[in-house]
C-alpha positions as CSV (number, residue, x, y, z in Angstrom):
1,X,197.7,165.2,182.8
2,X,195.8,166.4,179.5
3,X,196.0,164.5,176.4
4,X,198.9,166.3,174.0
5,X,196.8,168.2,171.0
6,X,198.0,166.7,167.8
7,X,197.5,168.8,164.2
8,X,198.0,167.0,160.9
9,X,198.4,169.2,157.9
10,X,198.9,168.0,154.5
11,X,196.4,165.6,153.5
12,X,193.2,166.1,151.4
13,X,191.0,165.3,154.2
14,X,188.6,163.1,156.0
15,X,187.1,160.7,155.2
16,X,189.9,159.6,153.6
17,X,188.8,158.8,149.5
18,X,191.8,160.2,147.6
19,X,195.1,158.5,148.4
20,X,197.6,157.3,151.0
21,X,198.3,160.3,152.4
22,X,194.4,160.0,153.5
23,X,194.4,156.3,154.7
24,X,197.6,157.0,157.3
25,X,195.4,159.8,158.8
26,X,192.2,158.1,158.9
27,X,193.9,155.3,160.6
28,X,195.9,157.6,162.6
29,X,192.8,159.3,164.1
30,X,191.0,155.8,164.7
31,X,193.8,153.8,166.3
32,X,195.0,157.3,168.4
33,X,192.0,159.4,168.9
34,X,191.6,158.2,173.4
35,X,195.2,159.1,173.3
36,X,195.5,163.0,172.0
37,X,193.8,165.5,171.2
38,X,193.4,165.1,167.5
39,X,192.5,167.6,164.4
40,X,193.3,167.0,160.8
41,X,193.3,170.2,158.4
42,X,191.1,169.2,155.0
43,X,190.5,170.4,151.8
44,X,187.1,172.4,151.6
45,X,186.9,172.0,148.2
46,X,187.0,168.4,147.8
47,X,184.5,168.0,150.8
48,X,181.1,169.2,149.7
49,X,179.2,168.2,153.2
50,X,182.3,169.7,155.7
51,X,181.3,167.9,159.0
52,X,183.5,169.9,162.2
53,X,184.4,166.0,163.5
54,X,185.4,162.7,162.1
55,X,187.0,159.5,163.9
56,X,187.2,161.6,167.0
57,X,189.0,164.1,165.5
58,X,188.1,167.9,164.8
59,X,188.1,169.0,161.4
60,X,189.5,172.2,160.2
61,X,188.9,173.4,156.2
62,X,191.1,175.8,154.1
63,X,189.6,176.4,150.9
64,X,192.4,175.3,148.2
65,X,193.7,172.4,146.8
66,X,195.7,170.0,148.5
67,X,197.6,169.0,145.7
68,X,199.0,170.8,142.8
69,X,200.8,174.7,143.2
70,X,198.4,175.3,145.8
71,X,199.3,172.9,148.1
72,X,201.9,175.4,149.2
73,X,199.7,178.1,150.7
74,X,197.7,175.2,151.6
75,X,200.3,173.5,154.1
76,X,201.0,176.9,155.1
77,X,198.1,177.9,156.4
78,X,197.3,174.7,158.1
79,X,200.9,175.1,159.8
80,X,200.7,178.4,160.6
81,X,196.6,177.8,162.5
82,X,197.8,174.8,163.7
83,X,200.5,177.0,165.7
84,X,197.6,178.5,167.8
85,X,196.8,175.2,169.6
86,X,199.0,172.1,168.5
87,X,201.4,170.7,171.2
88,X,203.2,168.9,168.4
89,X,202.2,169.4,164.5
90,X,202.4,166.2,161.7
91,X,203.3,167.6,158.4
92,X,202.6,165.1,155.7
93,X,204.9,165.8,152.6
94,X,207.6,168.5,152.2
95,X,205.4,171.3,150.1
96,X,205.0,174.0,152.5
97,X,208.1,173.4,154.7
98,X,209.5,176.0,153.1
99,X,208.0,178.0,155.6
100,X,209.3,176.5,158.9
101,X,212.3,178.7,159.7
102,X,209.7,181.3,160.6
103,X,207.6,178.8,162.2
104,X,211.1,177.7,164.5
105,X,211.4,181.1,165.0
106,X,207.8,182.2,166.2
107,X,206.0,178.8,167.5
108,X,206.9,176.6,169.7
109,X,204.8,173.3,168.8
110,X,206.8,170.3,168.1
111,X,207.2,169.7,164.1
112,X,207.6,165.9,162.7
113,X,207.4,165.9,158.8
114,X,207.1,162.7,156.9
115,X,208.9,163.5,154.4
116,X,207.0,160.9,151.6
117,X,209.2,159.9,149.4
118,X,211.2,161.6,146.7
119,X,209.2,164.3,145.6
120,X,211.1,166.2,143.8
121,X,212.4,163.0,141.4
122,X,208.9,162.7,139.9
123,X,208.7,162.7,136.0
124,X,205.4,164.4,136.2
125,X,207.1,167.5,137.9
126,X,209.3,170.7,135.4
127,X,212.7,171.7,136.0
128,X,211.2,174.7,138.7
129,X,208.8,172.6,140.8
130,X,211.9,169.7,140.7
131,X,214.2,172.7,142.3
132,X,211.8,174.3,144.6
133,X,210.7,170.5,146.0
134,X,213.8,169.4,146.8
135,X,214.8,173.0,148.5
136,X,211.8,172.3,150.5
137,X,213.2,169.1,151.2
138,X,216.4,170.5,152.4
139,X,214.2,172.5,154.7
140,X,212.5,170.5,156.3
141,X,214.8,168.1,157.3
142,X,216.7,170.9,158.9
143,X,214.0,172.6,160.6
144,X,211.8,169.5,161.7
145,X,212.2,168.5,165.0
146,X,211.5,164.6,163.7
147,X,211.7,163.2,160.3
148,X,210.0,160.1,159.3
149,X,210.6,158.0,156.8
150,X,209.1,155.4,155.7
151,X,211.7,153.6,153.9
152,X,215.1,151.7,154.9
153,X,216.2,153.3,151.3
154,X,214.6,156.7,152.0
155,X,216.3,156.5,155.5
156,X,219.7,156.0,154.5
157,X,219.5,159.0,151.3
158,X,218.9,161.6,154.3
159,X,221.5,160.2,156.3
160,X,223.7,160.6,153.2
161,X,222.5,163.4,151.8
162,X,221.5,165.8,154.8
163,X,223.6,164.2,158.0
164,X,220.2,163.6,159.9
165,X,218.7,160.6,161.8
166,X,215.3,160.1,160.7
167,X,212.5,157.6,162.5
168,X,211.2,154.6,160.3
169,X,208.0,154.5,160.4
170,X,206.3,152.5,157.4
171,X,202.2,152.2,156.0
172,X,199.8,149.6,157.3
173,X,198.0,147.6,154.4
174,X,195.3,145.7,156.6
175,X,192.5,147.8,155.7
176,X,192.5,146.2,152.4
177,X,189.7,143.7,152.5
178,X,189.7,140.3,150.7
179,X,186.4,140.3,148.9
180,X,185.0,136.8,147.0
181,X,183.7,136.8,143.1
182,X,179.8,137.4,143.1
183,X,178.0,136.4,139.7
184,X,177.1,139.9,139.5
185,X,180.6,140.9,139.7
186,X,181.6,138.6,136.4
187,X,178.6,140.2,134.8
188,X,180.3,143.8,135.0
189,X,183.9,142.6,134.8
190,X,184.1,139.7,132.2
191,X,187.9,138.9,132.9
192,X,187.0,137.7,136.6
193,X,186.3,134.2,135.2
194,X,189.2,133.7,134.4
195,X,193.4,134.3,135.4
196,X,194.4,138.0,135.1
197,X,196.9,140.2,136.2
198,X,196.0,143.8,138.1
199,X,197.1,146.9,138.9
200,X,195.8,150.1,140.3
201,X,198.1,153.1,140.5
202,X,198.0,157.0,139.1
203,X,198.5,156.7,135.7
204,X,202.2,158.7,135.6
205,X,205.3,157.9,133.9
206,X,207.2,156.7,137.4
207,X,205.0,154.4,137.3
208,X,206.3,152.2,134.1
209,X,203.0,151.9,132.4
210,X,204.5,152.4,129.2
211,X,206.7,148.9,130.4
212,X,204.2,147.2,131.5
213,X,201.9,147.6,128.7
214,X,204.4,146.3,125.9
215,X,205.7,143.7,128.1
216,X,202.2,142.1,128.2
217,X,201.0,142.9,124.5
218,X,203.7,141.1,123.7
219,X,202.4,138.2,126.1
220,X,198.5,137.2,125.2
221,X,198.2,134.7,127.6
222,X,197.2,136.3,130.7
223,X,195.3,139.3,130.5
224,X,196.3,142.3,132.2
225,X,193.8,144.8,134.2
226,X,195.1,148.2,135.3
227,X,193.0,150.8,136.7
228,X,193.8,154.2,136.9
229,X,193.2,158.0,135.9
230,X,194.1,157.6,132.1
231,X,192.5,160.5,131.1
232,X,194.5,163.1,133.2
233,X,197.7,163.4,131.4
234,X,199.0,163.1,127.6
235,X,200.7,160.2,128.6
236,X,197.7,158.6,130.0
237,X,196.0,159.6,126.9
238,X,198.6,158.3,124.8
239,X,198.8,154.6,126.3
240,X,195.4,154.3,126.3
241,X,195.4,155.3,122.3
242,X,198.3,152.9,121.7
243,X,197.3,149.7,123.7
244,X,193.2,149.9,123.1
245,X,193.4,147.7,120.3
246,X,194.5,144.5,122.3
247,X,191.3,142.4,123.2
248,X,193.1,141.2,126.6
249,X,194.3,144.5,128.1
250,X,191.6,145.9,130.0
251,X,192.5,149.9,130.9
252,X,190.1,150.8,133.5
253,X,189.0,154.2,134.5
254,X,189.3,155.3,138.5
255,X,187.0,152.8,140.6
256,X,185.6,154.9,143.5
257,X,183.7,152.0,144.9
258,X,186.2,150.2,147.7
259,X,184.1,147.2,147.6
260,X,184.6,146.6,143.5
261,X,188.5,147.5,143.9
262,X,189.2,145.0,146.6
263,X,187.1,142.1,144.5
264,X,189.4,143.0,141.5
265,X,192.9,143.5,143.1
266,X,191.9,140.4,146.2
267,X,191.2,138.0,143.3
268,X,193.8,138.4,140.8
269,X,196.4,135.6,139.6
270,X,199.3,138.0,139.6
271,X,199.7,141.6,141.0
272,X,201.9,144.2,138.8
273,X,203.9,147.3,141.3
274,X,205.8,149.7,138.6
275,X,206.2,152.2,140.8
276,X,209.7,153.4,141.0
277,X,209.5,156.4,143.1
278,X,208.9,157.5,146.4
279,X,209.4,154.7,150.0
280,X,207.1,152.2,151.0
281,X,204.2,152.5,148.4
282,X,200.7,152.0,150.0
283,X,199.3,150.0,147.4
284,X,202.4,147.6,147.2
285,X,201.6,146.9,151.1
286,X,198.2,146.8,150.5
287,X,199.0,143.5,147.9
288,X,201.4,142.2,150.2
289,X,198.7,142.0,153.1
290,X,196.0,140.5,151.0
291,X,199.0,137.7,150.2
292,X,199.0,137.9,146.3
293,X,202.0,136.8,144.7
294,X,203.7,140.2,143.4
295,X,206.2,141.5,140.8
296,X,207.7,144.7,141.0
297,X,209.8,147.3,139.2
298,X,213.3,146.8,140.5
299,X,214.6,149.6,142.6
300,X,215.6,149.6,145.9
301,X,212.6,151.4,147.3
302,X,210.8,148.4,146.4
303,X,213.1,145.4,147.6
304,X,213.2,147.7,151.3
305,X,209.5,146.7,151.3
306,X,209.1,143.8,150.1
307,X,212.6,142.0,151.9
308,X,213.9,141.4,148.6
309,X,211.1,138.3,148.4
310,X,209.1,139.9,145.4
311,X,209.9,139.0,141.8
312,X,211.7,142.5,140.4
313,X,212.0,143.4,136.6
314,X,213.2,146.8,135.5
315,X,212.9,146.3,131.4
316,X,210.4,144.9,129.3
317,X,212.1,141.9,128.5
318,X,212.4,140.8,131.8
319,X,208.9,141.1,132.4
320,X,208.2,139.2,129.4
321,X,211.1,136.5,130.9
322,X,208.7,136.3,133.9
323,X,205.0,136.5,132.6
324,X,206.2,133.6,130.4
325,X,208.2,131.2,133.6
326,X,205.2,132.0,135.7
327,X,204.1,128.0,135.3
328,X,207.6,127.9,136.8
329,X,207.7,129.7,139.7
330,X,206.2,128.4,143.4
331,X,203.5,131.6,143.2
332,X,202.0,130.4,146.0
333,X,205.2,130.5,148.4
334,X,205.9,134.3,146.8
335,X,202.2,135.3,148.2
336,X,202.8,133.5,151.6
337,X,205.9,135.4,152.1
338,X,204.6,138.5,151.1
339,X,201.3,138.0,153.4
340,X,204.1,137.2,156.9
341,X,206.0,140.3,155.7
342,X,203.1,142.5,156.2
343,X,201.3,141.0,159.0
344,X,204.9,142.0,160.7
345,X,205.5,145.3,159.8
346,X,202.5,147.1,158.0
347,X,199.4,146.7,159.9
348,X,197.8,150.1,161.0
349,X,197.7,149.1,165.4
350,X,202.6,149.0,164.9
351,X,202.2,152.0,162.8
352,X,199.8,153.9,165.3
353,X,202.0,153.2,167.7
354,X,205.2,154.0,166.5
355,X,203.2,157.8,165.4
356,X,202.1,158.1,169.3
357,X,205.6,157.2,170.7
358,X,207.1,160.4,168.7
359,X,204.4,162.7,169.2
């Protein structure tokens, strides 16, 4: 019997270096590629060098953005080639779903869509692209043939709000690499002799930046390091304008080297999650796997993940309350649970499985 043929559409590309989105497929394709038939649809304008395989997988390229406005044609077409040969098709987000009720109508591949989190709740996004995200939302939950989610919270709003059962499948972290503190690596990042908090997220207002950044001007004694695309928005812009001035906030520009993220984020005293949108946020699973001791913004997203075990603050003050009872708090017993939570649920071998056993 021949291997199922397996297209996933909505990503950037491979090899994955933009986001999560990236890291599930690139993980997909190695953990599943003697099992189907495997080709991922990438962006050919991020990928200068456009090889035709990758992982074991074929690669396909449609020249648009895979992000922005023009991820909707972008999906689209993906879906609508991906017709021609898929047995079953993984769509990654909601964007171009709004195009499945002719895809129901016409093809006859199998269509799972992770349905990410929350798009549509995003600051970032106006009043049309809110509407038209969660109308796609609505779509694809009642076209798909599968939903995933990847989220126990996430799971039970489309129960709620749509009347569907959706499968949970969650993010693997264990391709995050614990990396020791070189003398060269205190050279270019001074704060890595001593205790520092760390970040690393997109540099949007879901994010609770803004928070964060008071919070710990307000709190001198551990510096903070958070690394991220400041540059991109007016909020970015702003923050960075605002908080600049204190000596032990260090507001780092996007670190494309793996090697130098790992040695900042596997090394630090304290990791910072803000997020408050979307499921099960890669880089809070990411921390949990390399065991650091974590706080995160309170919403129930968050606590899904993390087993209610983290330390949560929603408000400035209470991340001042904890940043100041930290001498108080058994940090090493917060990392150890953190660490058995994700070597039980989020490694990448549970999640490739779960992915084959619905495709």
């Amino acid at each position: 019997m021949r291997n199922k043929s397996v297209s996933i559409v909505g990503s950037v590309g491979l090899p994955a270096k933009y986001g999560g989105w990236e890291t599930l497929v690139s993980n997909l394709t190695c953990q599943l590629k003697s099992k189907f038939y495997l080709t991922v649809f990438c962006s050919g304008v991020k990928y200068k060098d456009q090889p035709s395989e990758y992982n074991g997988a074929q690669l396909k390229y449609i020249n648009l953005n895979a992000n922005g406005i023009q991820s909707i044609p972008y999906d689209i077409i993906s879906i609508y080639k991906s017709l021609k040969f898929a047995d079953t098709i993984l769509i990654l987000g909601v964007s171009g779903c709004i195009f499945l009720p002719f895809v129901k109508l016409f093809g006859k591949s199998k269509i799972i869509v992770n349905i990410d989190g929350l798009e549509w709740k995003r600051g970032k996004w106006g009043k049309f692209a809110k509407w038209f995200l969660k109308l796609s939302e609505g779509v694809a939950v009642k076209f798909a043939d599968l939903v995933i989610t990847d989220n126990k919270a996430i799971q039970q709003y489309v129960t709620d709000e749509y009347g569907v059962a959706s499968e949970l499948i969650a993010y693997g972290g264990d391709h995050a690499n614990k990396e020791c503190i070189k003398d060269d690596d205190k050279i270019q990042y001074a704060f890595l002799n001593d205790k520092y908090a760390f970040k690393v997220c997109r540099i949007e207002p879901e994010n609770n930046l803004d928070i964060i950044l008071e919070a710990f001007s307000f709190c001198n004694s551990l510096p903070v390091v958070i690394v991220g695309n400041w540059s991109n928005s007016d909020y970015g812009v702003e923050l960075r304008r605002k908080y600049e001035k204190y000596q032990h906030i260090y507001m780092l520009d996007p670190i494309y080297n793996q090697k130098d993220i790992d040695v900042l984020r596997s090394n630090c005293f304290i990791y910072i999650h803000g997020h408050s949108a979307g499921g099960t946020n890669p880089s809070l699973v990411e921390a949990m796997f390399l065991g650091l001791p974590i706080i995160s913004f309170d919403v129930s997203y968050n606590r899904e993940t993390t087993h209610n075990q983290s330390m949560y603050f929603d408000s400035k003050q209470q991340l001042i309350d904890i940043l100041e009872g930290l001498d108080k708090i058994d940090l090493k017993a917060v990392a150890q649970s953190m660490k058995c939570i994700a070597d039980k649920e989020y490694t990448w071998p549970i999640i490739a499985e779960k992915y084959a056993n619905v495709f």
